[in-house]
N, C-alpha and C positions, 0 to 999 in steps of 0.2 A: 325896434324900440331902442332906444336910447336911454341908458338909465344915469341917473347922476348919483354921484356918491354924495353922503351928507355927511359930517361929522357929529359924532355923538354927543359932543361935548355944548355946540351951541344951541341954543332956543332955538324950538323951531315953534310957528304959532299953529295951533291947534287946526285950522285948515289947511294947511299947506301939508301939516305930517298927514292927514289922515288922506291928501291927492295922491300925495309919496307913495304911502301904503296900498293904493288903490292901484297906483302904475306898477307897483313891483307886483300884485297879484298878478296884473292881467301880461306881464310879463313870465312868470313863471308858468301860467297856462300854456302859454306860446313856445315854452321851452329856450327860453332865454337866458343863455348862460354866465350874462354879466347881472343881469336882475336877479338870476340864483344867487350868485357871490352876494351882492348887496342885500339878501334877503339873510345869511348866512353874517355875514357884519353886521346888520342889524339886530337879530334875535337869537343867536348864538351865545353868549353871553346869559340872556337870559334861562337858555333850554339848559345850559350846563350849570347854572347856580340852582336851577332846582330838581336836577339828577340827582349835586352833590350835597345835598339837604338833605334828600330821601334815602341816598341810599349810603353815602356816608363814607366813599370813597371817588377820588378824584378820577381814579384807574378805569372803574366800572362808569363813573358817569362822562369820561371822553366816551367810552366805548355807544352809549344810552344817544350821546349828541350826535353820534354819526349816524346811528338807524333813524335817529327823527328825521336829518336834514335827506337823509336816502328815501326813508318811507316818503315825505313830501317831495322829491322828484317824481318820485316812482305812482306818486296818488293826485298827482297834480293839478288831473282831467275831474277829481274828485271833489275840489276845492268847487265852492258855490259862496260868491261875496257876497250873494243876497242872505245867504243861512249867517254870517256872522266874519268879523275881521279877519286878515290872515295872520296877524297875531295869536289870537284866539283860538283859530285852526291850528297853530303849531303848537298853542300850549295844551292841546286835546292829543295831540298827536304823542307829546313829551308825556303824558300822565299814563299813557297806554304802553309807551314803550318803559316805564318806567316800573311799571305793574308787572310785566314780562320779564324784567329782571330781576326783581323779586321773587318771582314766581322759579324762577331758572336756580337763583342763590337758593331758595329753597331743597331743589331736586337734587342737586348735587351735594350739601349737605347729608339729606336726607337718603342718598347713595351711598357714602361715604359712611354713613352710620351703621347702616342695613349691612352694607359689607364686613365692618368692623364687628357686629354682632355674629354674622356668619362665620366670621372666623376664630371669634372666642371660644373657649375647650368648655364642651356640654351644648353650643348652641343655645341662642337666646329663646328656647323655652326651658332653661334652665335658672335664667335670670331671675334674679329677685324684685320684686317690685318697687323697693328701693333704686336700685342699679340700675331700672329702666329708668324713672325718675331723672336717678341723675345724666343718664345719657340725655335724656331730653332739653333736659335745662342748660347742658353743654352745648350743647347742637343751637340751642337759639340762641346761646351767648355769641358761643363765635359766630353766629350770622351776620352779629354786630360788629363784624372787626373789619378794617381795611382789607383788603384783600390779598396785598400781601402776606398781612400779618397771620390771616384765616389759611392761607395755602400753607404756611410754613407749619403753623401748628398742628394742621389738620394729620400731613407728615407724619409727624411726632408723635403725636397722640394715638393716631389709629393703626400707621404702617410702621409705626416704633422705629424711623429713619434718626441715624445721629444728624447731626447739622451738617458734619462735613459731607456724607452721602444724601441730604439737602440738596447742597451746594452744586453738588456734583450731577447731580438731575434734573436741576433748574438749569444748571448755568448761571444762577446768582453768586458772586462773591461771596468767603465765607463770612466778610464782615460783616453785611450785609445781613447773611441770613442768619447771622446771633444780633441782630439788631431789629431783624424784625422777629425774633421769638421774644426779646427780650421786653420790647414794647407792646408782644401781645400779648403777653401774661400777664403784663402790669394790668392792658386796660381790661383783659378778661376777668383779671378780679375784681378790679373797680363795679366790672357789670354787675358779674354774680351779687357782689356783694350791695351793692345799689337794689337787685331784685328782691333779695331775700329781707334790704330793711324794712322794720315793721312799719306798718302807715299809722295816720291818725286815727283810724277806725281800729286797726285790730290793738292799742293801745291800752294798758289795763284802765281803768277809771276807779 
């Protein structure tokens, strides 16, 4: 198969793209490694703007656009053009891997916690129900942070690391890694405090 490259930019007329998309499937069936590329120019772009929508870092959603275009090498033979476009299939493909790393930021948070409690003096059956509270609500803030910004404070917070033995662990610069505490605590309060404003509902009248 021979595939042609098409430029994004010009009009293409609604039959002609949807032959395109039909030769690059039955290309990718076949293991076609210039119709991968051109499948990868084509929809790549789209799998990475709704990685970095959901999950709110650039970092994690390169990482989200390589398992999609991997999983669809590696699921190829799975692909059925009667069940639905191959657009369609890749953006089935990007919600599921996208669900998994969520699920992943979750565990590792949630490690990070469990540890952090294990290690507090009395053990968290000690803790007040307050204290649990606020571990919780910490933990889902920084869920929300780039992922820089979430590694460097996680550090801080729970392994009680200065920046400069940060620095020293990572291999980040130490500019760097006072740049990303310092923009993560900005946006970390932004969150908290966006979460705890009161709504319209709970509003006196």
């Amino acid at each position: 198969m021979s595939t042609r490259t098409r430029s994004t930019t010009a009009p293409v007329p609604p039959v002609e793209e949807t032959r395109y998309d039909e030769e690059l499937a039955r290309g990718l069936v076949d293991a076609d490694a210039e119709a991968f590329t051109a499948i990868y120019r084509r929809w790549g772009s789209l799998v990475h703007t709704m990685a970095t929508r959901s999950l709110g870092d650039t970092h994690e959603a390169d990482d989200v656009t390589q398992q999609v275009f991997i999983g669809a090498w590696r699921g190829r033979h799975g692909f059925r053009p009667d069940r639905g476009a191959l657009g369609a299939w890749l953006v089935g493909i990007t919600r599921r891997k996208i669900v998994d790393a969520l699920a992943a930021r979750t565990r590792r948070l949630s490690l990070v916690d469990s540890a952090a409690q294990r290690d507090a003096p009395g053990g968290s059956d000690a803790a007040a129900p307050d204290d649990v509270l606020d571990r919780v609500l910490l933990v889902q803030a920084l869920s929300r942070l780039p992922r820089a910004q979430r590694e460097v404070l996680c550090m801080a917070f729970y392994e009680d690391l200065t920046q400069v033995q940060i620095a020293e662990r990572t291999g980040v610069p130490l500019g760097t890694v006072k740049s990303h505490a310092r923009r993560g605590l900005h946006r970390l309060r932004q969150v908290i405090e966006q979460d705890h404003m009161p709504t319209a509902d709970s509003q006196p009248r």
